[in-house]
Backbone as CSV, one residue per row, in Angstrom:
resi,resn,N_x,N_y,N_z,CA_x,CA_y,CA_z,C_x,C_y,C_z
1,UNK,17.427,-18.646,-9.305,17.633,-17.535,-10.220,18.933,-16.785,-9.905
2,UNK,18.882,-16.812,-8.580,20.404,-15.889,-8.251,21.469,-16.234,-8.794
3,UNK,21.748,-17.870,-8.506,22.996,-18.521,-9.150,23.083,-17.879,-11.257
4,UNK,22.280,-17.873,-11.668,22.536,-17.758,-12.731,22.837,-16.616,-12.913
5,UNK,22.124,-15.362,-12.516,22.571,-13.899,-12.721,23.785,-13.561,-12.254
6,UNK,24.239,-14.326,-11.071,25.529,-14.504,-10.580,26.544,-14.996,-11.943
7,UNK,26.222,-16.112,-11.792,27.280,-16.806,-12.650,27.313,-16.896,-14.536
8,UNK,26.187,-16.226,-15.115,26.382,-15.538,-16.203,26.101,-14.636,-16.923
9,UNK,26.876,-13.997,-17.401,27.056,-12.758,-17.524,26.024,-12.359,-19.516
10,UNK,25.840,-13.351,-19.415,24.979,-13.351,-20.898,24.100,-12.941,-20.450
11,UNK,23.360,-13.061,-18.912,21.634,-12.708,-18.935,21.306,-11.413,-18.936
12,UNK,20.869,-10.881,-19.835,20.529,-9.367,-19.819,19.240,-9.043,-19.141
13,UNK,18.633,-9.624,-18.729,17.330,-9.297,-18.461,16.620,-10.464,-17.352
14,UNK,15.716,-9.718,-16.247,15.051,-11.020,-15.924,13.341,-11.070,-16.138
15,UNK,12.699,-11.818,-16.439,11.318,-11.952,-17.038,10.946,-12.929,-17.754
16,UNK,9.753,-12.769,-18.192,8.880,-12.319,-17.068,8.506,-12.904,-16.279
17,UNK,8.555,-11.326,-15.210,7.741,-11.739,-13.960,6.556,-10.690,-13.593
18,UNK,6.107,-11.088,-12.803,4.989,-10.149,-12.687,3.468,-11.040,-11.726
19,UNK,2.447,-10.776,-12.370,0.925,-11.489,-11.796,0.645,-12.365,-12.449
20,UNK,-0.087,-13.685,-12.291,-1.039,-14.107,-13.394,-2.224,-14.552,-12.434
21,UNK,-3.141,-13.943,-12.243,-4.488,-14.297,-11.464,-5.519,-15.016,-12.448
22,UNK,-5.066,-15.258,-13.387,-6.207,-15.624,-14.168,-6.702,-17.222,-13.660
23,UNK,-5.292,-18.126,-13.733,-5.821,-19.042,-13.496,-5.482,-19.968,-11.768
24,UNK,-4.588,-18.914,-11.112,-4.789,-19.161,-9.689,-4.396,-17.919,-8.999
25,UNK,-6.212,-16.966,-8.762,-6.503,-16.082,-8.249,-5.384,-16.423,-6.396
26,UNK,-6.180,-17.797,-5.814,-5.712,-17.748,-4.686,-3.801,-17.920,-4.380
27,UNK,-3.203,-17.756,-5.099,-1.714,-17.749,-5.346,-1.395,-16.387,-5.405
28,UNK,-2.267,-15.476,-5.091,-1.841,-14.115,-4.933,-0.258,-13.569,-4.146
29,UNK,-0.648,-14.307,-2.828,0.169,-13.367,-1.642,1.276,-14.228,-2.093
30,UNK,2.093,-15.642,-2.299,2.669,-15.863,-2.761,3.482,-15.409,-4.285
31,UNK,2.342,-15.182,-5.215,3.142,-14.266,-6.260,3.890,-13.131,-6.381
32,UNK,3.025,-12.264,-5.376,3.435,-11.259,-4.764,5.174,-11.243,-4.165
33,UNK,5.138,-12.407,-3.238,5.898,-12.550,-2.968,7.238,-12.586,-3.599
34,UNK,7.139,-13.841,-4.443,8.086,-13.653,-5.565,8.411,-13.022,-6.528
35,UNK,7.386,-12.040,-6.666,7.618,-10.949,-7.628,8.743,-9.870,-6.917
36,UNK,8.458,-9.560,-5.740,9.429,-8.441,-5.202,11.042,-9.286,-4.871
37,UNK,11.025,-10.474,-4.741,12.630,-11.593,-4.690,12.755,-10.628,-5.934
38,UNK,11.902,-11.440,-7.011,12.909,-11.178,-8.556,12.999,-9.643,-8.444
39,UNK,12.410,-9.012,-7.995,12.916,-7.699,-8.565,14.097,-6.983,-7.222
40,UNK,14.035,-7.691,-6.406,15.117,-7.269,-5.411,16.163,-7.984,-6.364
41,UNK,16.502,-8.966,-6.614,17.474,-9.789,-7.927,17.836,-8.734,-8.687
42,UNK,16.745,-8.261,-9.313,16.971,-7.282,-10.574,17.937,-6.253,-9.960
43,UNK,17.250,-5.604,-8.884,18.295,-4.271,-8.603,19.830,-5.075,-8.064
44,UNK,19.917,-5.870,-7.121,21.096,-6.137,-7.038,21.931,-6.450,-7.760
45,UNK,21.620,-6.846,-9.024,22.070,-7.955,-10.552,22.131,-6.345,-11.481
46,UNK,21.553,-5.144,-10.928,21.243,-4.225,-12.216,21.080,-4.566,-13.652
47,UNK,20.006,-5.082,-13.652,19.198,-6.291,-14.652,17.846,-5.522,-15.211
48,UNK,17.709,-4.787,-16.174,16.138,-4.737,-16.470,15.244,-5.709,-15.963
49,UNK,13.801,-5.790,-16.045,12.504,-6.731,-16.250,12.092,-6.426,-17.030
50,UNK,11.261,-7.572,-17.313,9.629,-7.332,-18.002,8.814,-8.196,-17.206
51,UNK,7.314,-7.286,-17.332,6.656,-7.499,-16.460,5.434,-7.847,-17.217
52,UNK,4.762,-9.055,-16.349,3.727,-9.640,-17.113,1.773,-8.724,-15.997
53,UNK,1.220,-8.773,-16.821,-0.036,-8.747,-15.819,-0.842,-9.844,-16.350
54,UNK,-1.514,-10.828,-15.692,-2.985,-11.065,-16.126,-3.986,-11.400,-15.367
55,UNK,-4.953,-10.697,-15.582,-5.845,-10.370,-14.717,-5.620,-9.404,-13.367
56,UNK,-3.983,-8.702,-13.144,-4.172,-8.539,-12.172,-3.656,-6.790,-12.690
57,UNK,-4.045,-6.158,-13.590,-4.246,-5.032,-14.313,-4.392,-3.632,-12.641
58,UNK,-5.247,-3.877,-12.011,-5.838,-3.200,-10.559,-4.679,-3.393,-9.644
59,UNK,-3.914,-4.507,-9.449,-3.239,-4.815,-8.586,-1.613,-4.638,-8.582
60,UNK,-1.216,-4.927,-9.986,0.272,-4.834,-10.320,1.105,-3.139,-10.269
61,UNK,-0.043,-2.248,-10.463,0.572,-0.844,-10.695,0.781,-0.385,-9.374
62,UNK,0.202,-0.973,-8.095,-0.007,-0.487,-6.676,1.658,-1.442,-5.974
63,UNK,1.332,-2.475,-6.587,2.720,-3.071,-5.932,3.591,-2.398,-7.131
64,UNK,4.001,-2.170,-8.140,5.129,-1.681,-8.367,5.404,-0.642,-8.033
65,UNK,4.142,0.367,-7.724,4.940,1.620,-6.767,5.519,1.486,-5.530
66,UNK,5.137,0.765,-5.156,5.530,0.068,-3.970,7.271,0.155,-3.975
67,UNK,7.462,-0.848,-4.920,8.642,-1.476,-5.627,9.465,-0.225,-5.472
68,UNK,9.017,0.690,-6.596,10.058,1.917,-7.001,10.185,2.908,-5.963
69,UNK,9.856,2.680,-4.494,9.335,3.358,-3.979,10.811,3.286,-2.827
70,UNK,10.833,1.571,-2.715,11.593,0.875,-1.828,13.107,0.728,-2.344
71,UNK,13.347,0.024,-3.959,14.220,-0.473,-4.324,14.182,0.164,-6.151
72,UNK,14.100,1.334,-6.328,14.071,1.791,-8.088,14.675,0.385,-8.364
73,UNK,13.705,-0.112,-9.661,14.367,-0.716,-10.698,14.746,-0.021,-11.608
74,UNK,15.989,-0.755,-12.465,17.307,0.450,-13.568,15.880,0.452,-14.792
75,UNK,15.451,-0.197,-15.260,14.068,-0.240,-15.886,13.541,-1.527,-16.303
76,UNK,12.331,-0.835,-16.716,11.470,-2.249,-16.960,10.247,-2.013,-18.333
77,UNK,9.687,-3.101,-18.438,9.103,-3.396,-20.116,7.543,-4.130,-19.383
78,UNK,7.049,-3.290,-20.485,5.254,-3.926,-20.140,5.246,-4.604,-21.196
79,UNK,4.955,-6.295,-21.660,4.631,-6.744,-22.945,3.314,-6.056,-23.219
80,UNK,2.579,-5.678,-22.861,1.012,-5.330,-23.542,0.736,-4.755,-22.805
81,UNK,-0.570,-3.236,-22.858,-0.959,-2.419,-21.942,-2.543,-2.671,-22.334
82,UNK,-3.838,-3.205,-21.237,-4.995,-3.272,-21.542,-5.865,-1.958,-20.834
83,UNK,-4.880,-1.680,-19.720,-5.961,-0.800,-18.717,-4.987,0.782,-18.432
84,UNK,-6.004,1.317,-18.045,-5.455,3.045,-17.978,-4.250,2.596,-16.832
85,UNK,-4.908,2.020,-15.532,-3.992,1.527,-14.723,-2.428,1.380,-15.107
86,UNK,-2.532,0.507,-15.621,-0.978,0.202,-16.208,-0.859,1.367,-17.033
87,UNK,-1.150,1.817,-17.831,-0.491,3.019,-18.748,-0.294,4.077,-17.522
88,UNK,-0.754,3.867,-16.504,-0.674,5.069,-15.527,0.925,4.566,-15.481
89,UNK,1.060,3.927,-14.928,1.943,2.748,-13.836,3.323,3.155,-14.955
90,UNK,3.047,2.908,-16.453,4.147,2.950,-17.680,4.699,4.328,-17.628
91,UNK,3.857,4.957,-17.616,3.895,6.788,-17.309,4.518,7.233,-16.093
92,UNK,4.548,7.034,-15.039,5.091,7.396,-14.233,6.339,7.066,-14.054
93,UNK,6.576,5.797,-14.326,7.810,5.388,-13.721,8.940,4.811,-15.367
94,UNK,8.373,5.743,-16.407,9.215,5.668,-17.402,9.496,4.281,-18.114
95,UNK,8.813,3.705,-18.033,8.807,2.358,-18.391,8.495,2.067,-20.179
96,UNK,9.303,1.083,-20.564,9.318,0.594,-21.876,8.068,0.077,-21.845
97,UNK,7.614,-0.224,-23.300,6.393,-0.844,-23.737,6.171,-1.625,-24.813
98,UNK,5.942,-2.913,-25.596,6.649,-3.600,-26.492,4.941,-3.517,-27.768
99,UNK,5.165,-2.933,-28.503,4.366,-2.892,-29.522,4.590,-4.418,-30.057
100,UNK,3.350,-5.043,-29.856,3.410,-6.241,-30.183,2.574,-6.877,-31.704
101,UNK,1.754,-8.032,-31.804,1.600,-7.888,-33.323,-0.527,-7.656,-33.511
102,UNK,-0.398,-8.248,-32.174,-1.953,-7.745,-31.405,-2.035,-6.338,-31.802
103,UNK,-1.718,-5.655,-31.868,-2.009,-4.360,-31.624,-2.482,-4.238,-33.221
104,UNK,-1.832,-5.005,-34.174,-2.450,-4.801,-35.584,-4.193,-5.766,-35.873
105,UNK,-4.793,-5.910,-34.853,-5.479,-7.079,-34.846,-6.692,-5.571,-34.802
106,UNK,-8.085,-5.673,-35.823,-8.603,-4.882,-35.747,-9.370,-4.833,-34.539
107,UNK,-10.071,-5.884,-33.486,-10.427,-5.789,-32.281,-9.606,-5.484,-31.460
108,UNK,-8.348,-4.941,-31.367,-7.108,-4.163,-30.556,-7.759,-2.716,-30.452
109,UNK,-8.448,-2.228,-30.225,-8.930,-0.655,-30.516,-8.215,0.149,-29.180
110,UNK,-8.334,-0.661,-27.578,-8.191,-0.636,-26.694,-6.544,-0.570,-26.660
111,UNK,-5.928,-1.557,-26.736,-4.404,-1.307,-26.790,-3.714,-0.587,-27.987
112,UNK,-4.722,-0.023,-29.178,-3.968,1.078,-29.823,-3.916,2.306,-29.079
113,UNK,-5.248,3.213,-28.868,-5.503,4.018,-28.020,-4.875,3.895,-26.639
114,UNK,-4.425,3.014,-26.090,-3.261,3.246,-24.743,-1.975,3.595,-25.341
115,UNK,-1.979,2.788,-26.454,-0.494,2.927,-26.903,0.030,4.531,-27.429
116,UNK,-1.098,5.060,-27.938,-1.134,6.559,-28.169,-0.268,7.078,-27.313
117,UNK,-0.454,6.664,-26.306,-0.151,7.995,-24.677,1.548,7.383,-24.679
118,UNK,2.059,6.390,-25.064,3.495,5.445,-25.018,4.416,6.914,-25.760
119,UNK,5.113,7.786,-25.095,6.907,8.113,-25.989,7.242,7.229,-27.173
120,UNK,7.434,7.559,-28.151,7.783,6.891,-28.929,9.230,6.668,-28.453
121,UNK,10.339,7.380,-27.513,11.538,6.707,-26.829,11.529,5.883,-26.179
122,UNK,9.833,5.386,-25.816,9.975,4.291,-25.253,9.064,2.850,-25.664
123,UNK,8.865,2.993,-26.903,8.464,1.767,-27.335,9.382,0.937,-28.001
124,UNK,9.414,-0.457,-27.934,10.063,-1.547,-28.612,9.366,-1.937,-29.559
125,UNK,9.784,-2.661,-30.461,8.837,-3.348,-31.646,9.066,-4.700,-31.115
126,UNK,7.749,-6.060,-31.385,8.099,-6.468,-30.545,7.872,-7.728,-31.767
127,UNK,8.428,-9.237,-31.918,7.729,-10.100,-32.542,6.640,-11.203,-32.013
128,UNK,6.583,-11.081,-30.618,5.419,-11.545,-29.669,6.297,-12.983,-30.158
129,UNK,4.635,-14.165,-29.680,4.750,-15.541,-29.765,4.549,-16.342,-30.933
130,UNK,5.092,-17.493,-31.362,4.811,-17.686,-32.437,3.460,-18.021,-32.619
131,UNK,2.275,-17.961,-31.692,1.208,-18.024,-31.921,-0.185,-16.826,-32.420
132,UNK,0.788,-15.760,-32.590,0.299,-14.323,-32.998,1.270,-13.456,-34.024
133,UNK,0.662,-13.998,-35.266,1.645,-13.306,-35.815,0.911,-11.797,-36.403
134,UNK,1.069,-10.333,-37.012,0.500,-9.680,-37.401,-0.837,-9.977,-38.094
135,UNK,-1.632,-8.691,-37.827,-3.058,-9.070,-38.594,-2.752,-9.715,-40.195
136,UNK,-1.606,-8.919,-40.584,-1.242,-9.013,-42.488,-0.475,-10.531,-42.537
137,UNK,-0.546,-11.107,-41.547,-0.002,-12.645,-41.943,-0.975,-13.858,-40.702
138,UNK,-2.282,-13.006,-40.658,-3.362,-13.904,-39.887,-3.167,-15.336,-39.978
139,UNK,-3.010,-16.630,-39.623,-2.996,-17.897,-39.981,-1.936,-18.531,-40.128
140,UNK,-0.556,-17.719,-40.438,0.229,-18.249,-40.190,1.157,-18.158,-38.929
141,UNK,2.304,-19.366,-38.721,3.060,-19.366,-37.508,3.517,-18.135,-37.248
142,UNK,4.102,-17.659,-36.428,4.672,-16.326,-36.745,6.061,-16.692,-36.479
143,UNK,6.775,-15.368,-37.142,8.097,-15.740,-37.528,9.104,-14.067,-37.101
144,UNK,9.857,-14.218,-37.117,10.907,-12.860,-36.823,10.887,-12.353,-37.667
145,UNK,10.858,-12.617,-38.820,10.689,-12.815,-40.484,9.729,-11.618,-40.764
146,UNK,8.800,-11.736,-39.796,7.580,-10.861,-39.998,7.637,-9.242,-39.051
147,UNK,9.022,-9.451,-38.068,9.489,-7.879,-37.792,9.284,-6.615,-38.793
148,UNK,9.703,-7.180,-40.064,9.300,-6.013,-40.643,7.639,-5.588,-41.513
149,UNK,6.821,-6.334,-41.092,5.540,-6.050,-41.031,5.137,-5.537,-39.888
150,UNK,5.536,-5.782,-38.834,5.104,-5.047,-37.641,5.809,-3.458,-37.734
151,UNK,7.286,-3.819,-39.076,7.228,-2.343,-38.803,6.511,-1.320,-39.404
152,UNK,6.355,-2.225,-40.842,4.843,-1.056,-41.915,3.912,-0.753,-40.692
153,UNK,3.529,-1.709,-39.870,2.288,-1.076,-39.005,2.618,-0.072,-38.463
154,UNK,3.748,-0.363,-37.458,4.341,0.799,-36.831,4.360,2.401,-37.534
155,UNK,4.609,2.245,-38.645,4.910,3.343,-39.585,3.566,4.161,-39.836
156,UNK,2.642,2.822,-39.776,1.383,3.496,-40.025,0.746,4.104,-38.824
157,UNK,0.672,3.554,-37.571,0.116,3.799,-36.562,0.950,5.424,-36.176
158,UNK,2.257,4.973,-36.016,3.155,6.372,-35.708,2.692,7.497,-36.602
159,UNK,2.459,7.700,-37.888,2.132,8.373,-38.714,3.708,8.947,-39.557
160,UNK,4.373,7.880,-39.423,5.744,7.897,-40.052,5.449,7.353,-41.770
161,UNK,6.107,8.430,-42.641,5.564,8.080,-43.896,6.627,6.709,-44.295
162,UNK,6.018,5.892,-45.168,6.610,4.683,-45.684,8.258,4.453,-45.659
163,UNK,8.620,6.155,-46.683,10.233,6.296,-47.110,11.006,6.446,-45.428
164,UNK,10.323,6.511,-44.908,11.364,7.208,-43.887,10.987,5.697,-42.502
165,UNK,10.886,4.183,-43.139,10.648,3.926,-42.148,11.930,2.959,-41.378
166,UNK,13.305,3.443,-42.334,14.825,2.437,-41.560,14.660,3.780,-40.602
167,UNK,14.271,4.586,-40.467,14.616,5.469,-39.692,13.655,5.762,-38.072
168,UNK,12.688,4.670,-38.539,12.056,4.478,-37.542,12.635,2.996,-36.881
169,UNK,12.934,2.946,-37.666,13.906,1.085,-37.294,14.958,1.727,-36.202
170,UNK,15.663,2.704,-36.906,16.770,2.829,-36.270,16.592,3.286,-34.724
171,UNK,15.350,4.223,-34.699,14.804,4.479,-33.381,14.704,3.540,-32.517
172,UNK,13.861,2.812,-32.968,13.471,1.505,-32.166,14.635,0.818,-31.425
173,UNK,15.802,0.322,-32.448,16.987,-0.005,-32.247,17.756,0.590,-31.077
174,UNK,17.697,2.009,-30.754,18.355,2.966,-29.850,17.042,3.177,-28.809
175,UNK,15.707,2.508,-29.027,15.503,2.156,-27.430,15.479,1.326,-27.025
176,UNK,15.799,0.035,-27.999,16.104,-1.181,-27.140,17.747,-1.475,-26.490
177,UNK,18.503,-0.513,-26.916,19.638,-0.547,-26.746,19.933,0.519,-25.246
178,UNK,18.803,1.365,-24.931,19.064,2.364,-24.015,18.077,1.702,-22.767
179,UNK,17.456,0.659,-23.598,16.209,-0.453,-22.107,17.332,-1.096,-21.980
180,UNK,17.934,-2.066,-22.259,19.224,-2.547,-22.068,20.172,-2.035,-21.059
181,UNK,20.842,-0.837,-21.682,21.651,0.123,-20.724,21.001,0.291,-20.059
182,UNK,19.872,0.656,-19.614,19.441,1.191,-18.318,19.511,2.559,-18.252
């Protein structure tokens, strides 16, 4: 990873990194491990992250204080928030948060209500994977195409009326541009 952050100057970002316990719990102390490399990378590279959790929701907010504790990262991005934990973890240490297309999914009740507590200076709009596209285009691939359905949601969830929603675009725009800057 070093060689590349070294040697080009295109990479804006490194991620994700983070936990995945889901499907090898015992790969912990090793993940661990490499999670604090990449983010020692990050600060030396002055590189945003994004940071993944899964399953390890209890565990990731204790090592990133850790992290910010030892080596501030310039900032960093939660793709999805499930537990108070992490919204703690987002809250404290000013962290971006990527409104994704889940969140329009009516069994999302849980990651709307976290998302509540999110700055709107610090949310991204996000187009996720092409395997999730918004609730309003259920079944199909998903596409970038469909950014601006995630932004009607946005508009709706924010409580931003319809007319005024390039202006919520434009927001969005100036915090992905200020996660960027750092």
């Amino acid at each position: 990873l070093e060689p590349v952050l070294r040697d080009n100057p295109k990479v804006v970002a490194i991620g994700e990194i983070g936990l995945d316990l889901h499907f090898a719990p015992y790969t912990r102390p090793q993940q661990e491990l490499v999670f604090m490399e990449q983010v020692q990378l990050a600060v030396k590279y002055s590189k945003p992250i994004f940071i993944t959790s899964k399953k390890a929701d209890d565990i990731l907010p204790e090592l990133m204080n850790t992290v910010m504790a030892q080596t501030p990262v310039r900032t960093a991005v939660v793709p999805i928030i499930r537990s108070a934990s992490m919204m703690q973890m987002v809250l404290q240490h000013g962290m971006y948060v990527l409104m994704r297309p889940e969140i329009s999914y009516p069994e999302e009740d849980s990651y709307r209500e976290l998302m509540r507590e999110v700055p709107r200076s610090k949310i991204l709009l996000a187009s996720s994977s092409e395997h999730i596209a918004p609730f309003t285009k259920k079944g199909q691939w998903n596409s970038p195409a469909f950014l601006d359905e995630m932004l009607k949601f946005a508009c709706s969830f924010l409580k931003v009326a319809e007319h005024q929603k390039s202006k919520l675009e434009d927001e969005f725009t100036k915090n992905l541009l200020s996660f960027l800057k750092g």
